[in-house]
C-alpha positions in Angstrom: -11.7 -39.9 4.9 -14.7 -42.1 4.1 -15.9 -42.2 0.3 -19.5 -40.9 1.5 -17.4 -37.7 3.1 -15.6 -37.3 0.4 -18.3 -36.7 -2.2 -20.3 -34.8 -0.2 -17.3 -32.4 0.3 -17.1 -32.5 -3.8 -20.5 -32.4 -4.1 -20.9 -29.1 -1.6 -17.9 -27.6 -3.6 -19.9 -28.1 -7.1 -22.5 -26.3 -6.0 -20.8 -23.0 -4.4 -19.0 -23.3 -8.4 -22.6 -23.2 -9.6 -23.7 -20.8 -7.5 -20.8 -18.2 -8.5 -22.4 -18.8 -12.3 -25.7 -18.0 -11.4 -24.6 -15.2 -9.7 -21.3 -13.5 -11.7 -22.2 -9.9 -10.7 -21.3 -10.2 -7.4 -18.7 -12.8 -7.2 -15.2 -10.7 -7.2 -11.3 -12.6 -7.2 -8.7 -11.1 -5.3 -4.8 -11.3 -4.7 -2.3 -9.1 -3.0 1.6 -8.8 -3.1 3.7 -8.2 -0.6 7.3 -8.2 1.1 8.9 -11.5 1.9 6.7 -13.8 4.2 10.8 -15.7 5.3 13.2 -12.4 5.6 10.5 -10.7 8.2 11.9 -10.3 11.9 9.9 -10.5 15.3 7.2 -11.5 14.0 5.7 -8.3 11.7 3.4 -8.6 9.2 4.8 -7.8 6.1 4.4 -5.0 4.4 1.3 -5.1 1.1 2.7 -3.3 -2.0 -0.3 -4.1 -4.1 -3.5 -5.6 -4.5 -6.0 -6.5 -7.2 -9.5 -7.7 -7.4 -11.9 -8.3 -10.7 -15.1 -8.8 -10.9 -15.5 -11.9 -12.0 -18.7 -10.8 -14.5 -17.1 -8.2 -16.7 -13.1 -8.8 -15.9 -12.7 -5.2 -14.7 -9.6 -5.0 -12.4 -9.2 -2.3 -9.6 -5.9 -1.6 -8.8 -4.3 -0.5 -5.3 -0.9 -0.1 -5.6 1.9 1.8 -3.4 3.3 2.9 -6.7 0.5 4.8 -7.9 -0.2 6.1 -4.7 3.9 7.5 -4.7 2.5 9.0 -8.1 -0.6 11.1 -7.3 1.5 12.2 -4.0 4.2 13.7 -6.6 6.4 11.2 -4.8 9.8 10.1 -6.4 10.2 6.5 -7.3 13.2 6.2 -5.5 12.0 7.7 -2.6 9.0 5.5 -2.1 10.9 3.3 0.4 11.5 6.4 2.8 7.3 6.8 2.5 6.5 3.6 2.5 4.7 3.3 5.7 2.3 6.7 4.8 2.2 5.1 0.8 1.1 2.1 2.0 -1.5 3.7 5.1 -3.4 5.8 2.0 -3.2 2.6 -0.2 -4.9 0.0 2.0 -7.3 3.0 3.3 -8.6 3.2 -0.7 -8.8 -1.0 -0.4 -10.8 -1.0 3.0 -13.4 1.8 1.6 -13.7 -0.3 -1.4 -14.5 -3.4 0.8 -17.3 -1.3 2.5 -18.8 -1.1 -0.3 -18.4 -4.8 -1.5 -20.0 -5.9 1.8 -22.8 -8.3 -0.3 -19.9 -9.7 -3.1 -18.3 -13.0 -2.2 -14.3 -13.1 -2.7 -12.5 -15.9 -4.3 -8.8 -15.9 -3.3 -5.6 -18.4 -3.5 -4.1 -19.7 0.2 -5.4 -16.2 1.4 -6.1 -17.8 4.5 -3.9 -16.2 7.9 -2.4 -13.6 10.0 0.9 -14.8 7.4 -0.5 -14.4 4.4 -4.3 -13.3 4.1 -7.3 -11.2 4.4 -6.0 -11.0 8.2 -2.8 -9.9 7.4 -3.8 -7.2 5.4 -6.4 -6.7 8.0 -3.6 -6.3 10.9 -1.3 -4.3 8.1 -3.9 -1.3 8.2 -4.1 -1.5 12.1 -0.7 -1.5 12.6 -0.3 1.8 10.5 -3.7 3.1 12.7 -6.0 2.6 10.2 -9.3 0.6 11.1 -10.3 -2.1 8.5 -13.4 -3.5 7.2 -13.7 -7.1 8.0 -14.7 -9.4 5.3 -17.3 -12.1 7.2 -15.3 -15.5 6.3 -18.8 -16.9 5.0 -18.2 -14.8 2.0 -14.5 -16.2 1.1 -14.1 -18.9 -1.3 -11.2 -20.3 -1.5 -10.3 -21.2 -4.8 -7.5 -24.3 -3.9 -8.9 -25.7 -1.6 -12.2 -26.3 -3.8 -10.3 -27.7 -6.7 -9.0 -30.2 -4.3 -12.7 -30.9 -3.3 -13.8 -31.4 -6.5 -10.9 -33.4 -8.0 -9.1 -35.0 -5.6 -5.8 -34.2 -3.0 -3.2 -35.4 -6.3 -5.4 -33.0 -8.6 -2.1 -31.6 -9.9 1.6 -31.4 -8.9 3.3 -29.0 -6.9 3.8 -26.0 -7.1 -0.1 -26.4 -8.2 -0.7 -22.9 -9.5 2.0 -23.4 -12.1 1.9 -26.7 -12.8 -2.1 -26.1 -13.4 -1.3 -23.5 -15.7 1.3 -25.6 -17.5 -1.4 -28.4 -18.2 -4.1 -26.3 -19.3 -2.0 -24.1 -21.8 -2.8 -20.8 -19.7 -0.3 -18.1 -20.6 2.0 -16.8 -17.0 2.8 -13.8 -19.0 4.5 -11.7 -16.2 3.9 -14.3 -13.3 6.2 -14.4 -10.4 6.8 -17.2 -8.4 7.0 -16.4 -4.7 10.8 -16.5 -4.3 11.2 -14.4 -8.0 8.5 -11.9 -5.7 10.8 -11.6 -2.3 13.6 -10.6 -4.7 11.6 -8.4 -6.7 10.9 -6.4 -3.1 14.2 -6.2 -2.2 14.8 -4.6 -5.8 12.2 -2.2 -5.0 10.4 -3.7 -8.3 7.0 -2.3 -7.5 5.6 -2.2 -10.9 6.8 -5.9 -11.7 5.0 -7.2 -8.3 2.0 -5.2 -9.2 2.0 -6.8 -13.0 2.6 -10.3 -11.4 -0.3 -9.6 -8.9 -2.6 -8.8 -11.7 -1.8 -11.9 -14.1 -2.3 -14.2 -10.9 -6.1 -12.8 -10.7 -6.1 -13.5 -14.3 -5.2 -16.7 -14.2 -7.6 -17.4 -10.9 -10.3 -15.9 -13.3 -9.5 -18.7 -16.2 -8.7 -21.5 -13.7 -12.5 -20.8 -12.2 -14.5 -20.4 -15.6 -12.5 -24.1 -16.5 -14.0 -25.3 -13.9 -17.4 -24.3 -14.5 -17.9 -25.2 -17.5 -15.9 -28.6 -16.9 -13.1 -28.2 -18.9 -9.9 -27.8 -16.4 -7.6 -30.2 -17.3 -5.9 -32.3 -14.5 -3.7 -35.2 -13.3 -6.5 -36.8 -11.5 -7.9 -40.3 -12.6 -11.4 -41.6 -12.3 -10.8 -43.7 -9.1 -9.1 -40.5 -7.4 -12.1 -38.7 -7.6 -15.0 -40.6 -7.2 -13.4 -44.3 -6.1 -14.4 -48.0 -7.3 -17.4 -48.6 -5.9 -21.4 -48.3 -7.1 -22.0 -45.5 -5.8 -19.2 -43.2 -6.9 -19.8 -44.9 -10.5 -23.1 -43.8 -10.1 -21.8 -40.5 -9.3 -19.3 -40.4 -11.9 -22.0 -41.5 -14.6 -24.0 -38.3 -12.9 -21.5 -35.8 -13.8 -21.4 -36.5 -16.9 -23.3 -34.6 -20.0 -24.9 -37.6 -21.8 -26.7 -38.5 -18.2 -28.3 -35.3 -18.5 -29.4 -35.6 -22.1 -31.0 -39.2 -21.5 -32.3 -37.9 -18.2 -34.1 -35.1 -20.5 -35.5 -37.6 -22.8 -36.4 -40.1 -20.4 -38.1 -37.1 -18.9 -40.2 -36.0 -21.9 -41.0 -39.6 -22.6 -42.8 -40.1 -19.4 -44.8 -36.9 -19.7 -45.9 -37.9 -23.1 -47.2 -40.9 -22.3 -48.8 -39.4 -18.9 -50.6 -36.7 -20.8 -52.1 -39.4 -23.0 -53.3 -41.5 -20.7 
């Protein structure tokens, strides 16, 4: 990858970041759980237990969960797995009329990217069940990782990145589940505690994209990682940077001082 494709890449994924600012009412962050994407057999998709999405403006989470559907239905917690196909039909059928009306938001996600684990998945999910789901244009995704490593650089943190990311920039996981903690949690039939975990990761995605806003996410990257030793990414680098903004200001008002007096 050439150092000109490279920054152009960072420099396209800075602006989408500033574009999310300018428009915070209708950016909204999204993650879903869902059974074991390793102990599923001929190729199903597995099956969603939950989903969140905030809006990134005011932090308000909406909740679809097979739980709470089990609950309004008067169904038994221990008889959710015998529903779960119907629970999880009228779940994803309050998600999908959600979307419909979402249709102008842009969604920021985590890897939410295929048929394996994605806005597809839960797509095909609905469909298998006979539902028929809205599709979400992918114009209108943003996907979170893959921007951070635009902006900072492949090495940008150590794997797994999510946690490690968290662990550098002092961001509570507070009922976080790793994926494997997750598959175990399904089989335990731990709705609630996959639903919890589902939430906090949306959290977290929230903080994680603010950082990075304003400019304060702390990584592992160094200066030649992101921009490289030559002029022009030092002249980038010296661009990003708050005191070139300042001078440029001055520098600025300078010039149209002495312009308006001549």
């Amino acid at each position: 990858m050439s150092l000109k494709y490279r920054l152009n890449k960072r420099k396209k994924a800075i602006e989408t970041i500033d574009e999310i600012s300018r428009n915070p009412s209708h950016i909204l962050i999204i993650h879903y759980s869902c059974e074991s994407l390793y102990d599923i057999n001929e190729g199903k998709t597995p099956r969603i237990t939950s989903i969140a999405v905030r809006y990134f403006n005011t932090a308000q989470t909406k909740s679809f969960a097979i739980h709470r559907i089990a609950e309004t239905k008067r169904i038994a917690f221990n008889e959710i797995e015998t529903h779960y196909d119907a629970l999880e039909k009228d779940m994803l059928k309050d998600f999908f009329q959600f979307v419909k009306k979402h249709k102008d938001f842009s969604w920021v996600h985590w890897n939410m990217r295929d048929l394996n684990f994605g806005f597809e998945a839960i797509e095909n999910r609905f469909t298998v069940l006979g539902g028929k789901p809205e599709v979400i244009d992918s114009k209108i995704k943003i996907d979170l990782p893959r921007f951070l490593v635009d902006i900072y650089g492949l090495n940008y943190i150590g794997h797994p990145r999510l946690e490690r990311l968290t662990d550098r920039n002092n961001i509570s996981r507070r009922d976080f589940l790793s994926g494997e903690v997750e598959a175990k949690a399904f089989d335990n039939k731990e709705y609630v505690k996959l639903h919890q975990s589902t939430l906090k990761k949306v959290d977290i995605f929230h903080t994680v994209l603010e950082k990075v806003d304003q400019g304060s996410l702390k990584t592992n990257s160094r200066f030649y990682q992101v921009y490289g030793l030559t002029p022009q990414g030092i002249f980038e680098s010296v661009k990003d940077h708050w005191l070139y903004a300042i001078v440029n200001l001055i520098i600025g008002a300078i010039i149209g001082a002495i312009i308006s007096k001549i």
